[in-house]
Structures are given as structure tokens and as C-alpha cells.
BAVO-915480 format. One record per residue (C-alpha): x, y, z; residue in one letter. Coordinates in steps of 0.02 Angstrom, whole numbers, padded with zeros to 5 digits, always signed. Example, Ala and Ser with C-alpha at 12.3 -4.5 7.8 and 13.67 -1.06 7.14 Angstrom:
BEGIN
+00615-00225+00390a;+00684-00053+00357s;
REM end
This chain:
BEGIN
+00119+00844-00255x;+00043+00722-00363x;+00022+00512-00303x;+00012+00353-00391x;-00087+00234-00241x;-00032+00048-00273x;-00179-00073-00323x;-00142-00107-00137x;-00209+00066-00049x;-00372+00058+00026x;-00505+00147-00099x;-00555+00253+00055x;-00349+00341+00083x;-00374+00381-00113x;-00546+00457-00096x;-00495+00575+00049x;-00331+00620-00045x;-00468+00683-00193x;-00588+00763-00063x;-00410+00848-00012x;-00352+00902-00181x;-00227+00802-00225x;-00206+00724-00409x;-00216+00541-00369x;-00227+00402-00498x;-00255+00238-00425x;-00184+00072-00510x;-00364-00035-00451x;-00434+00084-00598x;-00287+00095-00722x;-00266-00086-00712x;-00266-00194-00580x;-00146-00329-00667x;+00012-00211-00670x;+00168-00290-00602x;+00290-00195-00477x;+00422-00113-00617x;+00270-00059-00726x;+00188+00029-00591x;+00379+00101-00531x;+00388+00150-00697x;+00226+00231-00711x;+00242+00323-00552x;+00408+00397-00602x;+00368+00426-00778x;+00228+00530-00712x;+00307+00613-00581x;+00216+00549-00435x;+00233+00483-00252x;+00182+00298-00253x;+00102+00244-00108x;+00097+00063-00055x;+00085-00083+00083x;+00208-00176-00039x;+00387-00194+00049x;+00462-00270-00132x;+00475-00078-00183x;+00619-00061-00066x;+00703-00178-00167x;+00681-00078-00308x;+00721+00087-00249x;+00893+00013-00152x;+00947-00124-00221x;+00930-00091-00405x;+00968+00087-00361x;+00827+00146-00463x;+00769+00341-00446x;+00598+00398-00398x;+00503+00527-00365x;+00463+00480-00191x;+00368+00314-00104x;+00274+00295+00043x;+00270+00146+00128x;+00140+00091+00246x;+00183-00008+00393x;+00050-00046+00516x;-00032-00204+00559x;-00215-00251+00539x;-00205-00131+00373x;-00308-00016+00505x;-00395+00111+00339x;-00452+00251+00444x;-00258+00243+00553x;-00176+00246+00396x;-00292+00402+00350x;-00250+00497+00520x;-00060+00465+00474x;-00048+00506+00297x;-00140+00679+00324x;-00028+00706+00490x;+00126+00652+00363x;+00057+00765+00241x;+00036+00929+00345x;+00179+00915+00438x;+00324+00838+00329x;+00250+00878+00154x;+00431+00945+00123x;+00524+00764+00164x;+00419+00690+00065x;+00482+00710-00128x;+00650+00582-00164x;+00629+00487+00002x;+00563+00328+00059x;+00433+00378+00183x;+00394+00196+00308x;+00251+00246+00404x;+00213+00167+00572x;+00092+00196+00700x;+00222+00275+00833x;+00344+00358+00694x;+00379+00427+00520x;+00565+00377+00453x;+00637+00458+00304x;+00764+00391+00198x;+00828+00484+00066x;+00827+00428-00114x;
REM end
């Protein structure tokens, strides 16, 4: 599985997906400016899971009906970095097969899955 983290993802969740293994590009060092569609587009182009704290790619995915690869969502308050690291590997080890052409929303108390 291969992720595109939005300019949005805590540098620390996208060094401990590299210390992990995965292939993770980052948009903070592709380029910071991109808009939403552009990094959509890049992430599907590329064939990779976007992750994001950015609710406005709901609105692409539903709305304009748009097909992705997959997106996770992150939805906990105080942007808590090493939380969000606990729940993305415990996402990751356990669900790694719900994952691809679903909209993950993370929470502190749940995962929810919606499929693409």
C-alpha cells in the first residue's frame, strides 16, 4: 500500500510510516502550495491512499462522485500527533484490507468505513 500524506499530516505520522516501510510521499516536500483537486489528482494518478485532517475531500470523493484509491481521514481533536500514530498503525494492522476504495474517518473511540 502506497500513501500520499496531505501538506496537513504531522511530519512525525510520515516519518514512522517510512521507519515502517511504507512508500510515502508527502505534499509539505512536493509542494506545499497544491490545491485540493491537484493533490486528489496526484494521489489517484499515483495510486495512493491520501491521508488528511482536511474534511473538503469528502466533498470530492461524494459529491462530485470522483474515484480514488482510498482516503483516510483524521478526526480527533487537539490534532493529538502521537494518538493519531497509535491509531493509524492499529488501523493499519488490523483493517489493512478495508482500507483500499474506502473513506477511512478515524476517531479516537472508532474506525468507520465507507466504501468508495
Amino acid at each position: 500500500m502506497k500513501f500520499l500524506a496531505d501538506v496537513n499530516i504531522e511530519k512525525p505520522i510520515v516519518d514512522e510510516l517510512r521507519k515502517m516501510g511504507y512508500d510515502i510521499e508527502w505534499v509539505a516536500e512536493v509542494n506545499r502550495y497544491m490545491d485540493d483537486m491537484s493533490i486528489f489528482k496526484m494521489a489517484q494518478k499515483e495510486n495512493r491512499v491520501l491521508l488528511t485532517n482536511d474534511k473538503d475531500f469528502g466533498e470530492i470523493v461524494f459529491r462530485q462522485k470522483l474515484i480514488t484509491t482510498g482516503i483516510v481521514l483524521f478526526r480527533i481533536k487537539g490534532q493529538d500527533v502521537k494518538g493519531k500514530e497509535k491509531l493509524l498503525k492499529r488501523l493499519l494492522s488490523a483493517h489493512s484490507d478495508k482500507i483500499a476504495r474506502h473513506f477511512v474517518v478515524v476517531a479516537m473511540d472508532k474506525f468507520r468505513f465507507i466504501p468508495i
